[in-house]
C-alpha positions as CSV (number, residue, x, y, z in Angstrom):
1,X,3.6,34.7,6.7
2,X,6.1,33.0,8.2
3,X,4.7,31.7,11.7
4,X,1.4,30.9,9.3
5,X,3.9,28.2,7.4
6,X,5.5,26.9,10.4
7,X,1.8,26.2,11.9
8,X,0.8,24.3,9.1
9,X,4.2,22.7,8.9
10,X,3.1,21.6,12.6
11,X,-0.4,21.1,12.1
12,X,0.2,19.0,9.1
13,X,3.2,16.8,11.4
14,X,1.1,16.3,14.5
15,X,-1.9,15.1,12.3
16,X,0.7,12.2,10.5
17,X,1.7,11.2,13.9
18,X,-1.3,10.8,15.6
19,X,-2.8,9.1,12.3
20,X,-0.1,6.7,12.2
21,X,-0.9,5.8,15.8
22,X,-4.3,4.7,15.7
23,X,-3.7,1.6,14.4
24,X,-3.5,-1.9,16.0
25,X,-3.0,-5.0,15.0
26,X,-5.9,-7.2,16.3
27,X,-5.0,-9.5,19.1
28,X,-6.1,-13.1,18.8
29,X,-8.0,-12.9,15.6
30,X,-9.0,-16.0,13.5
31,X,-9.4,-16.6,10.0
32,X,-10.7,-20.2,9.6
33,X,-14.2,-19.5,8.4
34,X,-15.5,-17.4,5.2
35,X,-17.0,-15.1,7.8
36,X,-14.3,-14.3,9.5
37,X,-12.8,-12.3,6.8
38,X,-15.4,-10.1,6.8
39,X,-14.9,-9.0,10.4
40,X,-11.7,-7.6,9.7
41,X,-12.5,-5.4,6.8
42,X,-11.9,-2.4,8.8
43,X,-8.7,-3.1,10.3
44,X,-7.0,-4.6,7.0
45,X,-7.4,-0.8,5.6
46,X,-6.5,0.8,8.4
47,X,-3.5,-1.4,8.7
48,X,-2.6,-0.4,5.1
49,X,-2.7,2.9,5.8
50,X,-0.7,2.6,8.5
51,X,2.2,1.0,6.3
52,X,1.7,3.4,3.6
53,X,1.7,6.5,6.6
54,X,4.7,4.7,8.6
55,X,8.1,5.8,7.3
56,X,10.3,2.1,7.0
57,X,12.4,2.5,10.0
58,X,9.9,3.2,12.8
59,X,7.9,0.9,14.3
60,X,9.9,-2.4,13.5
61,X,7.8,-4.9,15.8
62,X,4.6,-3.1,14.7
63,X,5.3,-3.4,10.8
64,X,6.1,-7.2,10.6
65,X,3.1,-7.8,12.6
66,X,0.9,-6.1,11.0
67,X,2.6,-6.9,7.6
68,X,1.7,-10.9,8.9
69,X,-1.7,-10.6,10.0
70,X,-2.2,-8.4,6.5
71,X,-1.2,-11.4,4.6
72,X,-2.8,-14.2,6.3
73,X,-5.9,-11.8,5.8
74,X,-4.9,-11.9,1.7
75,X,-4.1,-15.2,1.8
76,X,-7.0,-16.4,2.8
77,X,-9.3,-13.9,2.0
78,X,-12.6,-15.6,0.2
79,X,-13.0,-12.1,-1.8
80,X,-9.4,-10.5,-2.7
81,X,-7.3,-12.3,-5.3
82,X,-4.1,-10.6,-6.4
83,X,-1.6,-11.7,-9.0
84,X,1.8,-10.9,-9.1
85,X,3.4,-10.3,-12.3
86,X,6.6,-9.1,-13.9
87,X,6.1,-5.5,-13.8
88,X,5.8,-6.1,-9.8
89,X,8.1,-8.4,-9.4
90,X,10.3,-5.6,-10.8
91,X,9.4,-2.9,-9.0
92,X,9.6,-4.7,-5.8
93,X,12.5,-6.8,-6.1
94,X,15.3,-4.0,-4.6
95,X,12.8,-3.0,-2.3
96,X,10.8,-6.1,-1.0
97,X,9.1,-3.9,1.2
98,X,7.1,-2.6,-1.4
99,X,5.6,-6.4,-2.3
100,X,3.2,-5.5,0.8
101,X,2.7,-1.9,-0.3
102,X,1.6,-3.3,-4.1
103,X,-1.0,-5.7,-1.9
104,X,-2.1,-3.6,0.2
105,X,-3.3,-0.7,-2.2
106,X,-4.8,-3.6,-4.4
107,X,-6.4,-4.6,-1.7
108,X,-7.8,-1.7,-0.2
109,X,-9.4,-0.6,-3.8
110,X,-10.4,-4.2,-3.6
111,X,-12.3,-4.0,-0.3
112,X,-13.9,-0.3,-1.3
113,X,-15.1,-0.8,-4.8
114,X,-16.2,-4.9,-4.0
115,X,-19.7,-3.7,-6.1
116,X,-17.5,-2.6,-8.8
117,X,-14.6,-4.0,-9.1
118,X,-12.1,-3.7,-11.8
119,X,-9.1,-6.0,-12.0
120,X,-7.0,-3.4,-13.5
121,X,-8.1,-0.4,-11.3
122,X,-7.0,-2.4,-8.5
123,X,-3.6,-3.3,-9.7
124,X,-3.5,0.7,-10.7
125,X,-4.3,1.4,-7.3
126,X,-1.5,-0.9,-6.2
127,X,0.9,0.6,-8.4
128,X,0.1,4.2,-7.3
129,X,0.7,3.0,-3.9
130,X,4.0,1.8,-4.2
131,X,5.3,4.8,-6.1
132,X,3.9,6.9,-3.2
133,X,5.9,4.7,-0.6
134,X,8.8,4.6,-2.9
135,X,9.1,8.6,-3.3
136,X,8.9,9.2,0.3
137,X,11.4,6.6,1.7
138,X,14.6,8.0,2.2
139,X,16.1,4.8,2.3
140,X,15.2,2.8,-0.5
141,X,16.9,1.4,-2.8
142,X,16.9,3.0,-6.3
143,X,14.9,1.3,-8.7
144,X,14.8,2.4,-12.6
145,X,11.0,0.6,-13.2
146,X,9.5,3.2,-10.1
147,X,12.2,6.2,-11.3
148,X,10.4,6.0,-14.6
149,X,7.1,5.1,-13.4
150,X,7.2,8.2,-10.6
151,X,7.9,10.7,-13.7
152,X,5.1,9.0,-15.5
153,X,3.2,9.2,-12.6
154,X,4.1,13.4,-12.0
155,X,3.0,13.5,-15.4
156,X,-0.5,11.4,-14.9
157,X,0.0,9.0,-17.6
158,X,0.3,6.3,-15.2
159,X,-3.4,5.0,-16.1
160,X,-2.1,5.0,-19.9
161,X,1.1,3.2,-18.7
162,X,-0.6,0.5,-16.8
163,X,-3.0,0.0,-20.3
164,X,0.4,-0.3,-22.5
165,X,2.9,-1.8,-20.3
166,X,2.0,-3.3,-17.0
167,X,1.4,-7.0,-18.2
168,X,4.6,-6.9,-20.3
169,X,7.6,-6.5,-18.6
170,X,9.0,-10.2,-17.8
């Protein structure tokens, strides 16, 4: 039994790494033109992913450039428009890391559900994704907002949460 848990321990381990490694931030892109956006679809999720797979401390070089050609693509993007409100601004101001995190799972549910979009499905999705980060950084700075929102979240009222409370906090 035990040799069974250390291979999955392993298997699970070697598929993070090599995951987290097929990422690359595209050299010489452009984003001038509407259509130019489009092109890049593909490697604005997988470089979400990679943040969200990538533990804080590896990888310096590779997170801030991805984490700038990610928000030039936001910025500019002719079809993803994300707000930031109190209830982010709180959850992300100890950890400003996370500020990407939030746009990044917005933007992901963004770009797969562009048919049917919902405004507050994406900001759910964007919450979710920063209390995943949050729980599995060692390092991060504790925060009482995403300590309450990760036992909401354990509990899977965080859909009822982001109904009741995600506009209000100031």
């Amino acid at each position: 039994m035990k040799k069974i848990i250390i291979l999955l321990l392993a298997v699970v381990a070697f598929s993070f790494k090599t995951k987290a490694q097929t990422f690359h931030v595209p050299e010489n892109y452009t984003l001038k033109e509407k259509a130019d956006y489009g092109k890049y679809e593909d490697d604005v999720i997988k470089g979400i992913d990679w943040l969200q797979d990538t533990p804080w401390p590896l990888e310096e070089q590779k997170r801030m450039e991805t984490n700038v050609f990610l928000m030039k693509w936001i910025q500019g993007s002719p079809t993803v428009s994300i707000e930031i409100n109190g209830s982010v601004a709180k959850m992300t101001e100890k950890n400003p890391q996370l500020l990407m995190t939030f746009m990044g799972g917005y933007t992901k549910y963004a770009l797969q559900n562009k048919t049917a979009f919902d405004k507050n499905k994406a900001n759910q999705a964007g919450v979710k994704a920063v209390i995943d980060k949050y729980v599995v950084e060692t390092d991060h700075k504790n925060n009482s907002l995403l300590n309450k929102l990760t036992k909401i979240d354990k509990d899977g009222k965080l859909a009822d949460w982001m109904t009741s409370d995600f506009n209000k906090t100031k």
